[in-house]
C-alpha atoms as one frame of an Amber mdcrd trajectory, in Angstrom:
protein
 111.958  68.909 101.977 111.286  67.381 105.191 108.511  69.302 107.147 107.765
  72.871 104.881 105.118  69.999 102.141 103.063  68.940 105.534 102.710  72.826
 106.935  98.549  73.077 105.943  97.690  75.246 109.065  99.897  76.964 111.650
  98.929  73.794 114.137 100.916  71.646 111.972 103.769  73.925 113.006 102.962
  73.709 116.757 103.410  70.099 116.498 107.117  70.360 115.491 110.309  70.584
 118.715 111.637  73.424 118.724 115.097  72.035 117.166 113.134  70.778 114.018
 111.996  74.507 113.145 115.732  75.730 112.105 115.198  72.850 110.075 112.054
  74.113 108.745 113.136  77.870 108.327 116.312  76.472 105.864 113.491  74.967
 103.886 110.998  77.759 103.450 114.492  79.981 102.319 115.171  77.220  99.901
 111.556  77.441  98.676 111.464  81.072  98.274 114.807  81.746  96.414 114.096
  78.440  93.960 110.338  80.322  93.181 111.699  84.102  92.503 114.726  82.614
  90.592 112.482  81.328  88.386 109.517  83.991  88.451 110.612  87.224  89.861
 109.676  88.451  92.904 110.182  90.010  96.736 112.987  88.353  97.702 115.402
  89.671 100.203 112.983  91.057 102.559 110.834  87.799 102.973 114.036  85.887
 103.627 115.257  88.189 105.937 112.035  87.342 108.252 111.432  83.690 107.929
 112.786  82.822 111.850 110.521  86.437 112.702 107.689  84.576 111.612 107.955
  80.949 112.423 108.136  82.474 115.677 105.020  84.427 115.876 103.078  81.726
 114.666 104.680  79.123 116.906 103.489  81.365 119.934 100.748  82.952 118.510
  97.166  81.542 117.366  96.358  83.875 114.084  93.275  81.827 112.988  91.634
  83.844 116.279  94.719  87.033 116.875  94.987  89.523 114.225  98.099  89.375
 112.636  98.791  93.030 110.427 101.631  93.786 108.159 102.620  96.737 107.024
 104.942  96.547 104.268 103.108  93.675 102.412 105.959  92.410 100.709 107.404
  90.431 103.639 104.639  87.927 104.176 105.773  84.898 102.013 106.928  83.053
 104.495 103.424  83.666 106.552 101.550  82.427 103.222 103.738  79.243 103.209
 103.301  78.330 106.763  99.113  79.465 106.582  98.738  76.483 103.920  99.836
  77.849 100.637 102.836  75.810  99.585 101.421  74.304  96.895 100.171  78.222
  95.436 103.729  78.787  95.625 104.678  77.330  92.558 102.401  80.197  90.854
 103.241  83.374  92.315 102.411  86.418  91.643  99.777  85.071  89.017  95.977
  84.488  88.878  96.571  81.004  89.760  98.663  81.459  92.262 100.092  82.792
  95.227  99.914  86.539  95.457 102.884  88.343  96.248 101.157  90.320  98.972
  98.998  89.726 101.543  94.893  88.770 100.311  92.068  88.282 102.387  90.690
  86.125  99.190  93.269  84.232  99.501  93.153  83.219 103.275  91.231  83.846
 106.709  94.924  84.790 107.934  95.558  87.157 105.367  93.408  90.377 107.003
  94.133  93.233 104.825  95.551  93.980 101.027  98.701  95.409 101.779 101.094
  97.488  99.117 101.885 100.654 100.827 104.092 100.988 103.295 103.436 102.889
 107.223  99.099 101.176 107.449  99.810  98.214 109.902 100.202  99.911 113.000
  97.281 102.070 112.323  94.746  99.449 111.301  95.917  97.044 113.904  94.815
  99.703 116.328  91.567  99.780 114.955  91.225  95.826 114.885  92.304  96.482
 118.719  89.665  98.706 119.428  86.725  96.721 117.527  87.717  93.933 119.603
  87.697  95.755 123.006  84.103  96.679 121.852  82.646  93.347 121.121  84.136
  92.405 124.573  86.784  89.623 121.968  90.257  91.616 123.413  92.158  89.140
 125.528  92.321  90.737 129.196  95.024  88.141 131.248  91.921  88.193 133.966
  88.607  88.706 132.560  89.136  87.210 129.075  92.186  85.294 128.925  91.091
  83.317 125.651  90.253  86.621 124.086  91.900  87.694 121.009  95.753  89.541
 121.096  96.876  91.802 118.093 100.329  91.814 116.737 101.457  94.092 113.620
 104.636  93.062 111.663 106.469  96.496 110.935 109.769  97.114 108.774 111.834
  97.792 105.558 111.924 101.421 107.590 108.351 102.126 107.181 108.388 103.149
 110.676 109.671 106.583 109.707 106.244 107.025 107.363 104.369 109.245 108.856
 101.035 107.302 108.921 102.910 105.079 111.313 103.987 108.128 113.318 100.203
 108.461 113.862  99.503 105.125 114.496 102.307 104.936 117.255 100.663 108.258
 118.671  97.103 106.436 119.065  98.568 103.376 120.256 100.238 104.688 123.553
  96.770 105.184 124.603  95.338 101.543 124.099  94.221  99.983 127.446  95.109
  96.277 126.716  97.748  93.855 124.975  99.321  95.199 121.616 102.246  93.934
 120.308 104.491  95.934 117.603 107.298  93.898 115.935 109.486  96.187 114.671
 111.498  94.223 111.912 114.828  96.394 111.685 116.872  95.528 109.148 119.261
  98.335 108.698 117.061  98.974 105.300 114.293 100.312 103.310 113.912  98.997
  99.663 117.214 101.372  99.554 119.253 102.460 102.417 116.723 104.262 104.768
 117.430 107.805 104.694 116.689 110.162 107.820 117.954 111.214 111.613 114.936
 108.274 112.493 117.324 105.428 110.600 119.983 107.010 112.212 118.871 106.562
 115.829 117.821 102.784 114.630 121.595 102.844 113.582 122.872 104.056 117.053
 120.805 101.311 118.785 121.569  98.167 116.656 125.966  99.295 117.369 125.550
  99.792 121.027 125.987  97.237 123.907 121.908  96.775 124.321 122.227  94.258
 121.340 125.179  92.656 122.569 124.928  92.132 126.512 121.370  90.868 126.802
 121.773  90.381 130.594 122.451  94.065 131.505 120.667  94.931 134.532 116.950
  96.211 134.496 117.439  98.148 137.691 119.885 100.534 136.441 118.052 100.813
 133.598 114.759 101.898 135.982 117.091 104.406 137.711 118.993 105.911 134.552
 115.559 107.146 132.823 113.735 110.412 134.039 110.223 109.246 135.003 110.486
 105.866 134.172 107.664 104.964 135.410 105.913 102.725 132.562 109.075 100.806
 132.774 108.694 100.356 136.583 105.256  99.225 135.718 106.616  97.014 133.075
 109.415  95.146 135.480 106.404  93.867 137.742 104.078  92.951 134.648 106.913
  91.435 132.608 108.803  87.680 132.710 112.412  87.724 133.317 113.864  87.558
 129.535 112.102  90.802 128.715 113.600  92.436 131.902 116.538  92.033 131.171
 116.137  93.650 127.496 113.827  96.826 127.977 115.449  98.950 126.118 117.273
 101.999 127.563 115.772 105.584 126.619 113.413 104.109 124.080 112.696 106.395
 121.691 108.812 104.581 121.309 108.250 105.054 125.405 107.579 108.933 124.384
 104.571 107.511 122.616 103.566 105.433 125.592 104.881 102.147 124.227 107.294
 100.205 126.203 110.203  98.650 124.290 112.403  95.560 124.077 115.072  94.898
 122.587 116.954  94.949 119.994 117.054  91.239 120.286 118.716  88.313 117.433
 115.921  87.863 115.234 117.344  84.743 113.609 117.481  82.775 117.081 113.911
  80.962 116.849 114.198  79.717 120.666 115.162  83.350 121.940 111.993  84.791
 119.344 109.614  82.081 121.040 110.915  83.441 124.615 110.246  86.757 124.120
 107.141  85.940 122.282 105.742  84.017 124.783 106.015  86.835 127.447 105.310
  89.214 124.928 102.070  87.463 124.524 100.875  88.168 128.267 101.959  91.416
 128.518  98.649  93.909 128.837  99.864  97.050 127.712 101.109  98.238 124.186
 104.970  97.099 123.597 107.553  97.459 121.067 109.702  94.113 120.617 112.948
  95.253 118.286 113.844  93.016 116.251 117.165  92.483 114.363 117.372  91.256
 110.817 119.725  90.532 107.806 117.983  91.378 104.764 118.583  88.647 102.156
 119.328  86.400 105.086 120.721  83.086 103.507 121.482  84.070 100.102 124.509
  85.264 100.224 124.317  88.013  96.804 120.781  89.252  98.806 122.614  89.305
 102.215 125.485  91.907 100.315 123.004  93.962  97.472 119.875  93.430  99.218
 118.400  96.956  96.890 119.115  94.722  93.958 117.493  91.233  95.456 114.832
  93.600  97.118 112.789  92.829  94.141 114.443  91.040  90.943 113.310  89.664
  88.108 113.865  86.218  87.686 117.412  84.945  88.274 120.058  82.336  87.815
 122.278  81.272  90.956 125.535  79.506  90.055 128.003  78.355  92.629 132.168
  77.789  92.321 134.755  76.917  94.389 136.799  79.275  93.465 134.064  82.011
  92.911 131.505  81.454  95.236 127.723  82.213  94.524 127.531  83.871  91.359
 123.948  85.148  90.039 123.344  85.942  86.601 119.592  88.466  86.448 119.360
  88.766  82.625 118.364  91.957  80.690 114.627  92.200  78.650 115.482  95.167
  77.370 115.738  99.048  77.688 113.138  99.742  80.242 111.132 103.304  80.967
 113.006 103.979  83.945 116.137 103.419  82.414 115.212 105.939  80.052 114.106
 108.198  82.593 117.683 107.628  84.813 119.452 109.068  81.717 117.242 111.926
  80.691 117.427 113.020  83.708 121.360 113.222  83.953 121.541 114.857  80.837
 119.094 117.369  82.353 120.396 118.157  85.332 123.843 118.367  83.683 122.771
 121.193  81.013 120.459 123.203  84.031 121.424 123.230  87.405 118.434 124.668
  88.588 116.876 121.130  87.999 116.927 119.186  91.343 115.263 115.751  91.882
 114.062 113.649  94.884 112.593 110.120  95.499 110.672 108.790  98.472 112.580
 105.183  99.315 112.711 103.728  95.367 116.141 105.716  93.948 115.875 102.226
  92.158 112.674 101.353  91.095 112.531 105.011  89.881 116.157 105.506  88.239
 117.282 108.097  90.646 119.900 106.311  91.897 122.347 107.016  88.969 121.605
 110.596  88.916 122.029 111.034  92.987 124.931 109.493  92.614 125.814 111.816
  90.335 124.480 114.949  91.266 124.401 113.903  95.156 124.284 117.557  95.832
 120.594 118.240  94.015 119.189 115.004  94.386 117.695 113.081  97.475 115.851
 109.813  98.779 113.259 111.249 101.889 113.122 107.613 102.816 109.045 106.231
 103.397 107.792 109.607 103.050 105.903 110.997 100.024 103.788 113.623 101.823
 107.439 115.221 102.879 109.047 114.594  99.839 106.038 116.543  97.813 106.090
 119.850 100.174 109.850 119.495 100.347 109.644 119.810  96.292 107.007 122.991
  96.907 109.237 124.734  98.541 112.556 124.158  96.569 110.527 125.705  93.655
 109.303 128.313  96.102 113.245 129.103  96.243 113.651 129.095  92.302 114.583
 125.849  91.923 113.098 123.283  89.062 112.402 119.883  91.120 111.278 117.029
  89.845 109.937 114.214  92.076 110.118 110.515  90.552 107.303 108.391  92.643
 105.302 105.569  91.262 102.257 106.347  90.120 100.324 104.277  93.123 102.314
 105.649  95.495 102.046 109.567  94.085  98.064 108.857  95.943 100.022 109.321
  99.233 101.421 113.058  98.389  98.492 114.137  96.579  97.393 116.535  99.470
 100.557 118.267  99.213 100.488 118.393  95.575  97.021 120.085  96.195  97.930
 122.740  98.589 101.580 122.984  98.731 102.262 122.870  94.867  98.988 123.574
  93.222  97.176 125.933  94.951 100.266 128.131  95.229 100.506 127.868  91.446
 104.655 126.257  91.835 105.965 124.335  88.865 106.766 120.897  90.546 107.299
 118.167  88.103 106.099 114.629  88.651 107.518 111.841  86.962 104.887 108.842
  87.869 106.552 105.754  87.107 104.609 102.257  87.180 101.618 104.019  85.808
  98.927 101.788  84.760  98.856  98.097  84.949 102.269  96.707  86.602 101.773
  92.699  86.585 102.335  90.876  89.413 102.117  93.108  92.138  99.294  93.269
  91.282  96.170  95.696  92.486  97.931  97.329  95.463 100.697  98.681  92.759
  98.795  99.221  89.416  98.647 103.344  88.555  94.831 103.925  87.989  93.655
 106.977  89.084  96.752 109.544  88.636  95.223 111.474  85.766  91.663 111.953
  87.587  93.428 113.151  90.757  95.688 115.828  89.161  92.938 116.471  86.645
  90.828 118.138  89.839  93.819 120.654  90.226  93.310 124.113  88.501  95.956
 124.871  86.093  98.108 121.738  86.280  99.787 120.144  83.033  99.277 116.051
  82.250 101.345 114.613  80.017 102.007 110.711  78.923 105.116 109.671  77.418
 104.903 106.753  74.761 108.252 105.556  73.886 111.951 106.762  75.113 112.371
 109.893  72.742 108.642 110.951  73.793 109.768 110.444  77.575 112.815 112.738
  76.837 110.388 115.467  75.111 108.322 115.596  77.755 111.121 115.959  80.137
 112.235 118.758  78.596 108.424 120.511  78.392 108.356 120.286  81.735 111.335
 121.970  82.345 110.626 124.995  80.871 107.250 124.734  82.251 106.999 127.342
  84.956 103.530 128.194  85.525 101.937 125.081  87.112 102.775 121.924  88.716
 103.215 119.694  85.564 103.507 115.275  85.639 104.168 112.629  83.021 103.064
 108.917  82.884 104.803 106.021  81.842 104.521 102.014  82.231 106.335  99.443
  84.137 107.432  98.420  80.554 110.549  98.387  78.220 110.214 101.562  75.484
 108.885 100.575  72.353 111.436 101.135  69.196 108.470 100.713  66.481 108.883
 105.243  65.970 112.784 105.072  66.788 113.236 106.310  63.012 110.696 109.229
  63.070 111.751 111.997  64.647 110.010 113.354  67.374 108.920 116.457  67.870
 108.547 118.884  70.769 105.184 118.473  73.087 103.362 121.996  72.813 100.749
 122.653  75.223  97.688 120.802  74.882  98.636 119.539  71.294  98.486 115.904
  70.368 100.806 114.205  67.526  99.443 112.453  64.549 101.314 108.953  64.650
  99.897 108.218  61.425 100.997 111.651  58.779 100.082 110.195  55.804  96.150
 110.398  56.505  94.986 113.962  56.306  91.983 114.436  59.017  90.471 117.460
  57.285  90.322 116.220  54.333  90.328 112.242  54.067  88.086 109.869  54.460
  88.686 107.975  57.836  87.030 105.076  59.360  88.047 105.522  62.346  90.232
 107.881  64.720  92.612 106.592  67.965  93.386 108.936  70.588  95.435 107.316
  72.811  97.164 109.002  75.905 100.355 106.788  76.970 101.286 103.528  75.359
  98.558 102.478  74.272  99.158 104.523  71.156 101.896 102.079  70.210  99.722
  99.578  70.159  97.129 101.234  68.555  99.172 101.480  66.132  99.839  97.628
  65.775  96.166  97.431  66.019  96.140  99.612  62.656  98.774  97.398  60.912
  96.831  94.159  62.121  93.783  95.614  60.342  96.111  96.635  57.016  93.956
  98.337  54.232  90.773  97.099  55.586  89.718 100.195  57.590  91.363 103.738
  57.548  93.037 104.305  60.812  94.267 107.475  62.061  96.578 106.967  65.223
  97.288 110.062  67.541  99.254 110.239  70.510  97.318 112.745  72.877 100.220
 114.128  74.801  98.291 115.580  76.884  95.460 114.763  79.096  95.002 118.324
  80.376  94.842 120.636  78.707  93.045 118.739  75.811  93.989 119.095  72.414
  90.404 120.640  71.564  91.322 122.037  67.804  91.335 118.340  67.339  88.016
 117.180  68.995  86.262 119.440  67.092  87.967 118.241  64.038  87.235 114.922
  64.367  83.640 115.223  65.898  82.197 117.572  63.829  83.172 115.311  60.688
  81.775 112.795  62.889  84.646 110.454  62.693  84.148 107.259  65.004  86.970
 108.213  67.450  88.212 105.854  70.045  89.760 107.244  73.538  92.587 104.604
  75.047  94.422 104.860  78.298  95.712 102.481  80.527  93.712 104.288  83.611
  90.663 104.213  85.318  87.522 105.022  83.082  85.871 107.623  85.459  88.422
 111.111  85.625  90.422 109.446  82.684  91.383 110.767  79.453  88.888 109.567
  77.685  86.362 111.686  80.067  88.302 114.397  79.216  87.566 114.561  75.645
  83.744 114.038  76.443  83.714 116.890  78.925  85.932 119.062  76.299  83.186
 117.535  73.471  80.728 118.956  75.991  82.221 122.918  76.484  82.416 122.835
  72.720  78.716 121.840  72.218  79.629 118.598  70.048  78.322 115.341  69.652
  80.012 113.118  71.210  77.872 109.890  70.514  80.174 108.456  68.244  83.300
 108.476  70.998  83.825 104.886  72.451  86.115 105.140  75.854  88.501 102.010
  76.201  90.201 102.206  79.906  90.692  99.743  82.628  87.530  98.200  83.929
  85.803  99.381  86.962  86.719  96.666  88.978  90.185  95.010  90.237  92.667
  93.708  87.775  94.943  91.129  90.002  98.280  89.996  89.767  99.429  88.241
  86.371 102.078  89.032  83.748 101.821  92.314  82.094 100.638  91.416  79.024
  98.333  88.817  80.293  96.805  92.144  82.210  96.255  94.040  79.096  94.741
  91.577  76.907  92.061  91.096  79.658  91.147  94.356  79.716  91.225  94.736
  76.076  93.954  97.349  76.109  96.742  95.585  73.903  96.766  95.317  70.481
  93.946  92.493  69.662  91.671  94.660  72.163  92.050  97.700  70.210  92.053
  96.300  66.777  88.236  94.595  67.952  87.259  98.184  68.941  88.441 100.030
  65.755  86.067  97.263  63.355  83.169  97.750  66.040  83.483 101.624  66.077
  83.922 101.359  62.024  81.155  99.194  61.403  78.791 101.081  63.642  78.022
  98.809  66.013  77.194  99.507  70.030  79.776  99.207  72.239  77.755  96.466
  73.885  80.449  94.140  73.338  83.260  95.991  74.785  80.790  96.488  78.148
  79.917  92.648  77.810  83.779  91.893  77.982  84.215  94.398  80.600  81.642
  92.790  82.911  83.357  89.534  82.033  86.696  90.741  83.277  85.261  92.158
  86.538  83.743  88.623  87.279  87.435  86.939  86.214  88.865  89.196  88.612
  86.362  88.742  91.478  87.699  85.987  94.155  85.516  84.957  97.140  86.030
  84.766 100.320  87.261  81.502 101.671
């Protein structure tokens, strides 16, 4: 590597010729794919945009303009060139680079960014604060004054948070700059009659005859008159590209394009008129997700995100890339139960919102393509769309991750809830997910649904307890119903017990032999989720030192309350674990069901995630800071046992809120 080790600010890039930066764009590819192979990580998207963004930073100064992304996971090649090479070799760990954008980690970095369809929307903000404080550039009054420019695509245009942000941008007074990053893709195929028109555009002759004239353009649209405006205010490249009955001019937005956006000397062009232009604009951009890896380029759903990789290259074969199992994950599990249920009911329908992948859909739409569909960026849609197919009779069942579920939880209020229909959630990615890190963990699921009369929480802790619940909340018709599981492999430690049936609001004893009315017990576990298994290990750590009974709670609502009172009014030290926020949790549950049945609930100690930000690291690094794996649980049972306050477990809490607190550089 030539230039990519002496990038420390964006002016070390201004220095280069324009010739050197294909140069430089080969390198940053070669940087990223070398890093993921070995780590995991975003990978096709942030190679499909590294010319995008050399460009924008070659033209643009975003030490003083705001640079906003929407989908997060396309800024790698923006941390690289912003100084952050050498945090590269760490990503998506403390240490290291994070695999989205982090205002702790850089002054260029403006917002956290996880969820897709935000950018456009806080971008206009940013573009209204700086009108205010008189800091917008103005090409007459304030020509040093700062530009905005928001980096949208993976088809979160179609989200309809963007929708609104397009709407409030047409009315902006001043320079604005959307990059629309089209790729022809979402983290899937992008579903939708908007993907379709994106379709229509990137085929027709716009993309391939630059040079078509402007003027005939002017005359062929009915009241073109922001593009006659734009012809005067505009230099002669964009002329010759404004694109021909835009669909973004109906929002007020003038739009280029779609030009190459691999050619770095044609990005800088438009870019540098772009840059003087004083009204809000759309520059369409074209892009080849997985651009230089040539597996990415041709499965870019599979490189969207992998796990860490091999990359072998033949003669005979070509590139060859070998992404090795680690197991029989959750969603795995969850692809085949829900074949096998849609197979024996076909009343059961299913539906995704962009991640048939990263939720196991994709096997079952492909095999039930009838009853099963991807909405694309949408979750709000994709919740009332559920509502009413179970207003029609139908059993739907919508797999979202748990931090995205947030987005639709409106709809699940008062399209699903309120009108008392049985739509089934399946939140996937719930709790602590690694090294995406806090935009992605699952932490506040169960307090959200919790607030909804009458609806069912349930937590799955290993594949046959995924399938159970499955098939409770099939036959569950009188409420909207949801199960939780991890971003995690299933655990095999109870593949040899059976299990039995989840019955409403009724938890399972993981450990039979002890007899809760009757023997003496140092300590109880209720654990909603995984953490049971581990509780378990916890148990068998401790061996015949302390008398552990293990339950799995099921159920988060309704509580299993035959046995709080059992185990309060013996006063049993009883430990709540969840791998969820500690306010609206599961554990609060069993203190406010301790509460309606007058108990004393001073000898319940509450183990959730602390109330603060857990950031990116492996899994398991996550959960052993936070006290939730095995060790963690196994110091809380000899605490509870021997009495003591649960000082110590607040002490370590405090001390992972401060390991988890970055400043400000």
């Amino acid at each position: 590597m030539n230039y990519l080790p002496n990038i420390k600010t964006p002016a070390d890039l201004k220095k280069l010729p324009v010739n050197a930066l294909t140069e430089l764009a080969g390198e940053i590819r070669a940087a990223i794919i070398e890093q993921v192979s070995k780590t995991g990580g975003h990978l096709a998207p942030n190679l499909g945009v590294v010319e995008l963004t050399i460009a924008m930073h070659y033209v643009f100064d975003f030490g003083h303009d705001r640079l906003l992304f929407d989908v997060g996971h396309q800024c790698y090649p923006h941390k690289l060139i912003t100084g952050r090479f050498d945090k590269l070799g760490k990503l998506r760990t403390r240490e290291g680079m994070a695999g989205f954008p982090d205002p702790s980690e850089s002054k260029y970095d403006l917002f956290n960014v996880g969820h897709a369809g935000t950018g456009i929307s806080t971008a206009v903000g940013m573009a209204r604060g700086d009108t205010l404080a008189k800091q917008a550039f103005d090409k007459k009054s304030n020509p040093k004054g700062r530009r905005v420019v928001t980096l949208i695509g993976d088809a979160s245009i179609a989200n309809g948070v963007a929708m609104e942000g397009l709407n409030n941008a047409g009315t902006l007074k001043r320079q604005f700059l959307v990059v629309l990053n089209d790729n022809g893709m979402s983290i899937a195929k992008p579903q939708g009659a908007l993907a379709q028109y994106f379709d229509r555009v990137r085929m027709s002759h716009t993309y391939t005859d630059f040079k078509k004239s402007a003027g005939k353009i002017l005359e062929s649209i009915p009241g073109g008159s922001l593009l006659r405006d734009a012809y005067h205010r505009t230099g002669e490249a964009t002329k010759a590209v404004i694109a021909e009955n835009s669909w973004f001019e109906h929002f007020g937005l003038l739009t280029v394009g779609p030009i190459d956006g691999h050619n770095i000397p044609e990005l800088i062009e438009f870019f540098s008129e772009a840059r003087e232009y004083d009204k809000p604009m759309v520059l369409h951009v074209k892009t080849t997700k997985g651009k230089g890896l040539d597996v990415a380029e041709n499965d870019a759903t599979t490189f969207h995100s992998p796990k860490p990789f091999t990359v072998e290259r033949d003669e005979a074969l070509g590139c060859r890339v070998e992404i090795p199992s680690s197991g029989r994950s959750f969603t795995g599990a969850y692809a085949e139960a829900m074949k096998d249920l849609m197979e024996r009911d076909d009343r059961v329908v299913a539906a995704t919102a962009a991640m048939p992948d990263g939720t196991g859909i994709a096997p079952v739409l492909k095999a039930h393509p009838d009853r099963v569909w991807d909405t694309g960026i949408c979750e709000s849609h994709a919740m009332d769309m559920m509502a009413g197919l179970a207003k029609t009779g139908f059993k739907p069942f919508f797999a979202v991750y748990a931090t995205f579920f947030q987005r639709a939880f409106d709809q699940a209020f008062q399209e699903a809830a309120l009108q008392g229909l049985p739509v089934r959630l399946c939140l996937d990615r719930a709790g602590l997910v690694g090294g995406d890190g806090a935009v992605h963990h699952g932490f506040c699921d169960v307090a959200l649904l919790r607030t909804l009369p009458e609806a069912v929480i349930t937590a799955a802790i290993d594949e046959p307890s995924l399938l159970a619940s499955l098939e409770f909340m099939r036959t569950y018709d009188e409420a909207l119903s949801s199960v939780r599981y991890p971003r995690d492999n299933v655990s095999p430690v109870l593949a040899d017990q059976p299990c039995p049936p989840f019955v409403l609001g009724k938890a399972r004893n993981l450990t039979p032999e002890i007899d809760i009315e009757h023997d003496e017990i140092d300590v109880a576990v209720l654990a909603f989720g995984t953490p049971a298994i581990a509780a378990l290990e916890a148990a068998a750590k401790l061996g015949d030192s302390y008398r552990v009974a293990v339950f799995d709670a099921r159920f988060a609502k309704p509580i299993d309350e035959s046995l709080v009172r059992k185990l309060l009014s013996r006063k049993i030290p009883t430990i709540t674990v969840e791998e969820h926020a500690p306010m609206g949790g599961f554990g609060s549950a069993v203190l406010d069901a301790a509460n309606e049945l007058g108990l004393d609930a001073s000898c319940v100690t509450k183990l959730a995630l602390p109330d603060s930000w857990v950031l990116q690291n492996p899994r398991s690094a996550q959960l052993a800071e936070t006290g939730l794996d095995a060790a963690g649980i196994a110091r809380a049972i000899r605490q509870a046992a021997s009495g003591e306050s649960n000082s110590d477990e607040a002490r370590s809490q405090v001390e992972v809120k401060e390991a988890n607190r970055q400043p400000a550089r």
